[in-house]
C-alpha positions in Angstrom: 0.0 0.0 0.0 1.1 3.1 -0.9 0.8 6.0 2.0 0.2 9.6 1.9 -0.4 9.4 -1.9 -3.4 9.9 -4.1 -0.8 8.2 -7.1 0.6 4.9 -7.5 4.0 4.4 -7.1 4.7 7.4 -5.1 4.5 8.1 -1.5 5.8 5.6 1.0 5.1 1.7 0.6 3.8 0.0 3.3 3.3 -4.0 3.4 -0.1 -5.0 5.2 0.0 -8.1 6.6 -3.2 -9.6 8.5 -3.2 -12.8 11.0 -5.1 -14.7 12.2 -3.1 -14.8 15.8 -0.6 -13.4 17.3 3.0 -14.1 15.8 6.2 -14.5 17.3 8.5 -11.4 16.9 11.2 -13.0 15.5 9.2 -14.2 12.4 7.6 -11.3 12.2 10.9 -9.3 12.1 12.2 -12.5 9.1 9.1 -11.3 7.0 9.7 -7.1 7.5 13.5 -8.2 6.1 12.5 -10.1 3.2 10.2 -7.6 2.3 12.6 -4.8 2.7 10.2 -1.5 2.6 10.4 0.7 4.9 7.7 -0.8 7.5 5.8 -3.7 7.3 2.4 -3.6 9.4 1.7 -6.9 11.4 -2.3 -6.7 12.0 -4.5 -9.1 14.2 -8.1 -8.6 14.8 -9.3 -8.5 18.5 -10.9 -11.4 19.4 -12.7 -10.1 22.6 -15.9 -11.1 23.6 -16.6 -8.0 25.6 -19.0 -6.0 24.6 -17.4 -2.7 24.7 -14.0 -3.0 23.8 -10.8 -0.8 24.1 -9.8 -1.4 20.4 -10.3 -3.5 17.4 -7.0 -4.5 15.9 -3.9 -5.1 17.6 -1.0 -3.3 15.5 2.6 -3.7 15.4 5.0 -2.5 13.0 8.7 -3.7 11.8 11.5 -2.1 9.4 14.2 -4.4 7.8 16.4 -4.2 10.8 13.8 -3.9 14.4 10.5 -3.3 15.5 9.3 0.2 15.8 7.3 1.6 18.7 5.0 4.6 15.9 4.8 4.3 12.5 2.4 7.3 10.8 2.5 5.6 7.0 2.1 1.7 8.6 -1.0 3.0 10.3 -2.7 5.3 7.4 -1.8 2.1 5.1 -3.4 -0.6 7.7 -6.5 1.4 8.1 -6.9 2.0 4.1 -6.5 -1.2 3.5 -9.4 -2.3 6.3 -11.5 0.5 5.2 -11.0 -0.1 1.7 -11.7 -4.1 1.8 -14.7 -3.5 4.2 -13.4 -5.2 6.6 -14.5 -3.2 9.1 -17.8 -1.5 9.8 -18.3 2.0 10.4 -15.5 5.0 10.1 -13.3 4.3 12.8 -10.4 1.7 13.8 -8.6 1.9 16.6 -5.5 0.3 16.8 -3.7 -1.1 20.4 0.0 -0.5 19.7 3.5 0.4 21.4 2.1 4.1 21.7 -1.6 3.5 23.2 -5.0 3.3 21.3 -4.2 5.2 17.8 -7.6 6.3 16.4 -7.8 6.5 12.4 -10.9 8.2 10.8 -12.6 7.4 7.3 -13.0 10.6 5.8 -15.4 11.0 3.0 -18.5 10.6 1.9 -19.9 7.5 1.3 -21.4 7.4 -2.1 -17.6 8.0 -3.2 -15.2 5.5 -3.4 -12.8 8.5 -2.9 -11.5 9.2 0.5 -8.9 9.9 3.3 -7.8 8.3 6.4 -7.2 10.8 9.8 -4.7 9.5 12.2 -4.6 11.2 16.1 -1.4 10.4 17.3 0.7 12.1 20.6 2.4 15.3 20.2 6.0 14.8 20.3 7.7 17.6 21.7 10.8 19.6 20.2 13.4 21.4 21.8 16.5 23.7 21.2 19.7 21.5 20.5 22.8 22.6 21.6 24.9 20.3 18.6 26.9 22.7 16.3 25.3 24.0 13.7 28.4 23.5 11.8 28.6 19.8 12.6 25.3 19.2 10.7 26.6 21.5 8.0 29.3 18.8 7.0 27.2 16.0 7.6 24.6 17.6 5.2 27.1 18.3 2.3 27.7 22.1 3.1 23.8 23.1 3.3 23.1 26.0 5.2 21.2 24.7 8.5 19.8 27.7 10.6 18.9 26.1 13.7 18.8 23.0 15.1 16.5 21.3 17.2 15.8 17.4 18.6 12.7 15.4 18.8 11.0 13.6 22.1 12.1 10.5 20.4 15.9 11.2 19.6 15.7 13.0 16.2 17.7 15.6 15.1 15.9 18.3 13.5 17.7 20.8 11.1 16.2 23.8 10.2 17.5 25.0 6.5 17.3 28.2 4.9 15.4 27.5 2.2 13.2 24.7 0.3 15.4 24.2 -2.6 17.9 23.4 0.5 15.7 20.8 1.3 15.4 19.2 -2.3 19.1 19.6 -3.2 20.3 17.9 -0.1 22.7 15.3 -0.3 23.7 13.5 2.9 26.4 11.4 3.9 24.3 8.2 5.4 27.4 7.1 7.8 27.8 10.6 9.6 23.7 10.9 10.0 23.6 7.4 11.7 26.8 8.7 13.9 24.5 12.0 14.7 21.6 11.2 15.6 20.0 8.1 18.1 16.9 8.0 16.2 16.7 9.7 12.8 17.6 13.4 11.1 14.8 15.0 9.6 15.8 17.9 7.8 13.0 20.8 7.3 12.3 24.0 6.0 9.3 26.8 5.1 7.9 26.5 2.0 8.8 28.8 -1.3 6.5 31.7 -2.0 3.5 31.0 -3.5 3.5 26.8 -2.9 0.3 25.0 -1.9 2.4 23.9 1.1 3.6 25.3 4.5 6.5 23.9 5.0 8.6 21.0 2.9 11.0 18.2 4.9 12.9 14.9 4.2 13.6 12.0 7.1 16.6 10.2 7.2 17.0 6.5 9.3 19.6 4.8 8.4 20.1 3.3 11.9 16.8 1.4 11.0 18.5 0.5 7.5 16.1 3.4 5.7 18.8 6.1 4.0 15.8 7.6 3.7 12.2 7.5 4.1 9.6 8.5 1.8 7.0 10.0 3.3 7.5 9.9 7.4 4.1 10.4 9.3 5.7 9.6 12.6 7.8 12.3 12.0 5.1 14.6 11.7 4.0 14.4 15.2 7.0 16.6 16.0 6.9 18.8 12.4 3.3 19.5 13.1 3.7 21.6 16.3 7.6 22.3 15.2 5.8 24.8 12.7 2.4 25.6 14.4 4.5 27.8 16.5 6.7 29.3 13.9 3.9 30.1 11.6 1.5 30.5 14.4 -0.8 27.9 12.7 -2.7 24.9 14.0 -3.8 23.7 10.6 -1.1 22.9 8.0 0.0 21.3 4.9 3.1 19.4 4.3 4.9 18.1 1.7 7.7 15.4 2.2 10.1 16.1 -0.9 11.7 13.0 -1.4 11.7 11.1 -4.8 8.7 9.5 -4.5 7.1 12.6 -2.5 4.2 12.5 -0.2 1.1 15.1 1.0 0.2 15.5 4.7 -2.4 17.7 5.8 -1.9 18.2 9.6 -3.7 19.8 12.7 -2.4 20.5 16.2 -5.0 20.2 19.0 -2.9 21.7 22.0 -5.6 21.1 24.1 -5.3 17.2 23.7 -1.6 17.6 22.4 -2.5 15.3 19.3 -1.7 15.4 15.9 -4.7 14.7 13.6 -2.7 14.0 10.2 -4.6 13.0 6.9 -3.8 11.0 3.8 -4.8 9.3 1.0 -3.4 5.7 -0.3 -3.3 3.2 -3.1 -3.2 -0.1 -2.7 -1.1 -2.8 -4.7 -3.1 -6.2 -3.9 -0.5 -9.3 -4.3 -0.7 -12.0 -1.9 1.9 -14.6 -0.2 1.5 -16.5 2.1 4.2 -17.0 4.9 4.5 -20.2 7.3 3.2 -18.8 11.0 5.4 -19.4 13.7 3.7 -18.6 16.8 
């Protein structure tokens, strides 16, 4: 499934994959690395006889190298898949995972086959880094980085001067990994006159993902990252990597949640994998 994309072959590719049971880790992690996209999305349907319960799906999600504890384009691609298949009733999933009881929203109407998923996910806070500027200059090829910041969850975040910045950049992989105990997600307002507010890339190579395509998880620190600088709740995004990506984002400081929307397309192919559980 292609996340955060209204186009084929462009966003960020997600592999759905629904049990029947739960699944040991370690085949779960052998599948993610013979995939090899950027997350794999291990689904399994609660089995509850309760008559109210706390969620519907259990979710967990898996890059080539570890399991992840969030994952923004696993989730979107999970729910548009479910929604998409009706295989679930209704307009909302929620999904039990590392990071509590993520919510995701069918957005449309529905005489249209048309429509978007909303994911509310936590705020992740930002704050002022103290790293040299000039360090993260010569890890980023010379690009002019005009502040830099770091996420709850261990990213760097590098504020550039300008969007072309962003688009041009060419980073070397080995000194990202050695900068950063998460990720390096590299940002900047967009150019006059775009249908965007601000542009960014992600780099992971830690999680064996140079770089990835369209990061929702990400977003979650992006989102109020440029509420406050643009003194904006409600935002557009665009994630300028190759394959490019849209977001269309919403701070709700009162909740501190991100509500994040997308659209997907999905690839249907099928293969079934021996389940050791």
């Amino acid at each position: 499934v292609d996340a955060f994309t209204g186009e084929g072959l462009r966003g960020n590719p997600a592999a759905v994959c629904v049990l029947s049971c739960e699944a040991d880790p370690m085949w779960m992690q052998r599948v993610a690395t013979e995939l090899n996209v950027s997350q794999t999305a291990f689904l399994v349907k609660n089995s509850s006889e309760e008559e109210i319960s706390p969620f519907d799906y259990e979710l967990r999600w898996f890059s080539p190298r570890c399991e992840v504890s969030l994952c923004g384009h696993g989730t979107l691609a999970s729910a548009y898949y479910l929604f998409a298949t009706k295989a679930v009733k209704g307009d909302l999933i929620r999904f039990n995972t590392k990071s509590g009881v993520l919510p995701a929203r069918k957005i449309g109407t529905s005489s249209s086959e048309s429509f978007q998923v909303e994911l509310d996910f936590p705020v992740m806070t930002t704050s002022p880094c103290d790293n040299s500027n000039f360090v993260l200059t010569e890890t980023l090829g010379g690009a002019s980085v005009v502040a830099v910041s770091t996420s709850g969850r261990g990213d760097l975040i590098a504020k550039l001067s300008s969007e072309e910045h962003v688009r041009g950049l060419k980073p070397d992989f080995d000194e990202v990994s050695a900068c950063s105990d998460f990720g390096l997600l590299v940002t900047a307002k967009a150019s006059a006159h775009s249908a965007y507010d601000f542009v960014s890339r992600f780099f992971a190579p830690r999680f064996a993902i140079n770089e990835d395509p369209v990061c929702g998880s990400a977003h979650c620190a992006l989102a109020p990252y440029w509420a406050k600088k643009l003194l904006k709740n409600t935002l557009s995004a665009c994630q300028v990597s190759e394959r490019g990506g849209r977001l269309d984002l919403q701070v709700k400081w009162e909740s501190m949640r991100v509500l994040m929307r997308g659209e997907a397309v999905i690839h249907y192919g099928y293969k079934e994998y021996p389940l050791n559980i």
